[in-house]
N, C-alpha and C positions, 0 to 999 in steps of 0.2 A: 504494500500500500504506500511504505513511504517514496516509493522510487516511482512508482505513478504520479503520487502528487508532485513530488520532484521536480519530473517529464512536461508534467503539464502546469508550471508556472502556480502551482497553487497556495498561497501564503495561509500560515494557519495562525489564531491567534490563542495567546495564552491567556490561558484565566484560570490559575492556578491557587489564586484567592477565593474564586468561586468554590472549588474543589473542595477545596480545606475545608470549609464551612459545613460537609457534610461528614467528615471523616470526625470519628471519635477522639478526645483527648488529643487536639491540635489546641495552640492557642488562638487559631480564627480574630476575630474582631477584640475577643479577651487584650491579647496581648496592646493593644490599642483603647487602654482606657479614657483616654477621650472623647471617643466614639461614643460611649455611652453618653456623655453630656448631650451630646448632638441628636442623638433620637428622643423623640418625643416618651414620657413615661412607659404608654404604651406599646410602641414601639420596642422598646429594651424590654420589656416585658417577656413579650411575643418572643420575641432576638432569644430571651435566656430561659423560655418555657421549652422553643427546637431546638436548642444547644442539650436540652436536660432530655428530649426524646431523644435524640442521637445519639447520649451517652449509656443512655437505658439500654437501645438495643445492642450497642456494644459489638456493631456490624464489622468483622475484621474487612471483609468484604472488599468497604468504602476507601480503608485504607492500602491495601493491596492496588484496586485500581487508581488511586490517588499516584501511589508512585512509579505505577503502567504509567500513567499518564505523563509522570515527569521523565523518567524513560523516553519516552516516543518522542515529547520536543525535545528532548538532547541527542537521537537516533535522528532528528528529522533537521533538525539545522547539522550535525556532522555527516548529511547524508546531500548538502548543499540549498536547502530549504529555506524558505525566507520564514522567521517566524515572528511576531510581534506581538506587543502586550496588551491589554485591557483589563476592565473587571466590570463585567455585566453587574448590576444590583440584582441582588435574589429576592426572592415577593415575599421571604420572612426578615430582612432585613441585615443580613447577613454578611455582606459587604458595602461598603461606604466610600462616594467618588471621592479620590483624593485617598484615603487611608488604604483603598483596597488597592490603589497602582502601586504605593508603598510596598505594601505587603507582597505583591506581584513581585514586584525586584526581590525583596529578599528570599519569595520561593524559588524563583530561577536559578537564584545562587544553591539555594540547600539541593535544585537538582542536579547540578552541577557544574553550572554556567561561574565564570569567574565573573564581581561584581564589574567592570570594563565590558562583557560581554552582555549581560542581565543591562544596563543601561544602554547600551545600544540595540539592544532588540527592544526596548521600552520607545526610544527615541526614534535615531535615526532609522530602523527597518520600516516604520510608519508612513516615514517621507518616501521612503525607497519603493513602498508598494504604491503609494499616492503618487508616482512620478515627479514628484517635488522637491528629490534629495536637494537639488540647486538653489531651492529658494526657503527651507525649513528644514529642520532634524536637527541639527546642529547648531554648535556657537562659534561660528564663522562670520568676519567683516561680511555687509552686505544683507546678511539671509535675517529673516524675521523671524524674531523667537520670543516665547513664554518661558518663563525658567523658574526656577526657585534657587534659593541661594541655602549652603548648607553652614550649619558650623563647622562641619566636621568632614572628610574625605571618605566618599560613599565607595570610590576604587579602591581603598584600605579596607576598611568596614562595610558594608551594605543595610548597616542596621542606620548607617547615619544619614540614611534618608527620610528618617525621622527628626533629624533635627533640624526643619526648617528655622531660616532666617529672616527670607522676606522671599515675597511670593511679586514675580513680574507678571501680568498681562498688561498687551497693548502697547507698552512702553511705559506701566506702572508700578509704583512698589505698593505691595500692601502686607501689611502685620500681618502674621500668619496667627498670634493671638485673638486679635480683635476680628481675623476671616472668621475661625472657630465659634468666635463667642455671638457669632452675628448668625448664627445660624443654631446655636443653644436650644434643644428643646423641639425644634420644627421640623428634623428627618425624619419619614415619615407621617406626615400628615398629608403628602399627597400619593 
């Protein structure tokens, strides 16, 4: 399969934050206590009634295909595949934009990917399947970028894509505090 999709240009996209969120004893959105501020009561409710069904059934299952699953992108980009990142929202609340592309980097890396690698398939493969490498994906004179600024070196660590500094769109900085708090309480109500 991977050498068909190969053959035929097929780019696949990672959502390995989705995955997580169903496999038992991961830290999921846990590990991201923030996240809970940002969903509505109910919301974190619901979030931590299917975190407590999931550990009930204690499905080895979920987990096995979980690391199929990171397997296959580390078989499918070393087999010349273009692969790139996202994270779907799940309709129990599960992953959160922004926290779960976090989260994305750091599983690429647990599947094998060095962090250098996990940041460019998050980044630049996006551009590259967009046909846009020339004008986006990177931080090149010229090309128009969104970025976040880190304290810390995410190509050392990959966990330090948590520690936003200031967050650019458009040509803006914005607190990644004050993004957070502006949104306190409201994930989840639509």
């Amino acid at each position: 399969m991977i050498r068909d999709l190969v053959a035929h240009h097929v780019a696949i996209t990672s959502t390995l934050a989705v995955f997580e969120t169903f496999v038992p004893n991961r830290p999921a959105i846990l590990k991201q206590a923030r996240a809970e501020k940002a969903l509505t009561p109910q919301a974190w409710s619901s979030y931590l009634r299917r975190r407590s069904e999931i550990a009930e059934k204690n499905d080895t299952l979920q987990a096995v295909e979980f690391r199929k699953e990171m397997q296959f992108e580390r078989a499918f980009v070393q087999a010349g595949g273009l692969l790139l990142a996202g994270c779907d929202p799940t309709g129990y609340g599960g992953v959160l934009p922004g926290y779960g592309d976090q989260r994305g980097l750091e599983l690429l890396v647990e599947a094998g990917f060095t962090p250098v690698e996990a940041i460019h398939i998050a980044t630049q493969n996006g551009a590259v399947f967009l046909g846009e490498q020339d004008t986006i994906g990177s931080i090149t004179p010229g090309r128009a970028a969104d970025l976040v600024v880190l304290t810390e070196n995410p190509a050392r660590n990959i966990d330090a894509v948590e520690s936003v500094e200031t967050v650019f769109k458009d040509g803006l900085g914005y607190d990644p505090v004050r993004l957070t708090q502006s949104v306190q309480g409201l994930v989840g109500l639509r």
